[in-house]
C-alpha positions as CSV (number, residue, x, y, z in Angstrom):
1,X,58.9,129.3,88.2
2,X,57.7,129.4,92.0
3,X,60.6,129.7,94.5
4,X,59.9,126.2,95.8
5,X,60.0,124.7,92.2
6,X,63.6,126.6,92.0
7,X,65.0,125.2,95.2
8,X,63.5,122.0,94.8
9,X,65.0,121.8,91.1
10,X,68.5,122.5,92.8
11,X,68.3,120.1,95.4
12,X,67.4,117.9,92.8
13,X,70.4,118.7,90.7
14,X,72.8,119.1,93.5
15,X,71.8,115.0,94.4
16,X,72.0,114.4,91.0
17,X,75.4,115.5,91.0
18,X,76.3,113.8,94.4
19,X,74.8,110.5,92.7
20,X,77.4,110.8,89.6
21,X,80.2,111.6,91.8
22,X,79.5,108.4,93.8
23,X,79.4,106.3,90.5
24,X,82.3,107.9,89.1
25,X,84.3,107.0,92.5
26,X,83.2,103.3,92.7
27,X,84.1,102.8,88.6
28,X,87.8,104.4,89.5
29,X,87.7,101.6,92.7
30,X,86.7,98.9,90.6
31,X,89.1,99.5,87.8
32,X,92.1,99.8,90.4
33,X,91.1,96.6,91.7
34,X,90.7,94.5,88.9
35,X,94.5,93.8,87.4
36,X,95.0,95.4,83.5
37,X,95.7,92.3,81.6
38,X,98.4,93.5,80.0
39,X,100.1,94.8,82.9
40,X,99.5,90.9,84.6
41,X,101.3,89.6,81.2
42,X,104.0,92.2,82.0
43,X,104.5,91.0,85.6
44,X,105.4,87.7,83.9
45,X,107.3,89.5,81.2
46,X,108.4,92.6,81.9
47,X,109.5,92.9,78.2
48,X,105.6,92.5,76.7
49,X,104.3,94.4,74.1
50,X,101.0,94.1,75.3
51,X,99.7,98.1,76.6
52,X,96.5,98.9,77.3
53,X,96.0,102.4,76.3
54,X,93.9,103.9,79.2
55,X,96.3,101.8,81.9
56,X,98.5,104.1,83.9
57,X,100.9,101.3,84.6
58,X,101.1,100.4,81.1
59,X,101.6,104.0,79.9
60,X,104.7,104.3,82.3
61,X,105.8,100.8,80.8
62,X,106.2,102.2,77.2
63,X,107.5,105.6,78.5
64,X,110.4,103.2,80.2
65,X,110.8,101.3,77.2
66,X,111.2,104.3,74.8
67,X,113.7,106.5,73.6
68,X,112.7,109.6,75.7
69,X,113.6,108.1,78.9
70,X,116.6,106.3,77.3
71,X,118.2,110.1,77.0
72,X,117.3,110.6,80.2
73,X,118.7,107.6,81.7
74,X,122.0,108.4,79.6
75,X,121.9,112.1,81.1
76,X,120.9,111.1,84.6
77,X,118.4,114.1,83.8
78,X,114.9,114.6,83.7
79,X,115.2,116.5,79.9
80,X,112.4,118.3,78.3
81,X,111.1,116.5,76.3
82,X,110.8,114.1,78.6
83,X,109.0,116.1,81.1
84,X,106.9,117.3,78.4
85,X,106.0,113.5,77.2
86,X,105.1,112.6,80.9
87,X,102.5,116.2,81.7
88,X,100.9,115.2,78.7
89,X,100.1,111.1,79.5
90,X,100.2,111.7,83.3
91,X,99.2,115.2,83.8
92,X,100.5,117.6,86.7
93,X,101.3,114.0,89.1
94,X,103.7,113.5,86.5
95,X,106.6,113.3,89.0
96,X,104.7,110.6,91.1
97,X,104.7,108.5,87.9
98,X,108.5,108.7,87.0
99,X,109.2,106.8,89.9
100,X,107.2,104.0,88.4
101,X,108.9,104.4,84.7
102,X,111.9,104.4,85.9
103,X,111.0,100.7,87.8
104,X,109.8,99.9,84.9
105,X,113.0,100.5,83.4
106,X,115.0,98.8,85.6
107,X,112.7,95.1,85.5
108,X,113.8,95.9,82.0
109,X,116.6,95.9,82.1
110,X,116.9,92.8,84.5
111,X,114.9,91.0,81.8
112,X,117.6,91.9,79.5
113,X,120.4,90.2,81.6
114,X,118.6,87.3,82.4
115,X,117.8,86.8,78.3
């Protein structure tokens, strides 16, 4: 292969790449901007038990509504388990997203009064 054909198959690649980045960026833009439907059921209802699976804000939902943050709202203490559950839906932002269980949690809750 000439040394033209290689750098013009790396440019080629390197747009390529650029190209897929973009796309990935505006699917992540359009996702955020279109509301989960269970999560607008659940702004209604806070209690649902409508998730969608791949929904952030759904994931925290459940993770509010479950047992594993029950201990931990009982021990006032991020346990764990807990911290384990959360690295493996929400990764190493996991800390970011216990702010939004524990919302979750406390909508909950409300809902319970109210009922």
């Amino acid at each position: 292969m000439s040394a033209y054909r290689t750098v013009r198959q790396k440019l080629a690649d390197q747009r390529s790449e650029e190209i897929r980045e973009e796309g990935l960026a505006k699917l992540k833009a359009i996702r955020e901007a279109i509301p989960c439907p269970a999560c607008a059921d659940a702004e209604g209802n806070p209690m649902s038990g409508h998730f969608i699976a791949k929904c952030k804000e759904c994931s925290a939902r459940a993770v509010a509504g479950g047992p594993t943050f029950f201990e931990v709202a009982k021990a006032k203490a991020v346990t764990p388990e807990y911290a384990r559950l959360m690295k493996s839906i929400f990764g190493e932002e996991w800390k970011a997203h216990h702010e939004r269980v524990k919302a979750w949690a406390q909508r909950m809750a409300e809902a319970r009064q109210v009922a």
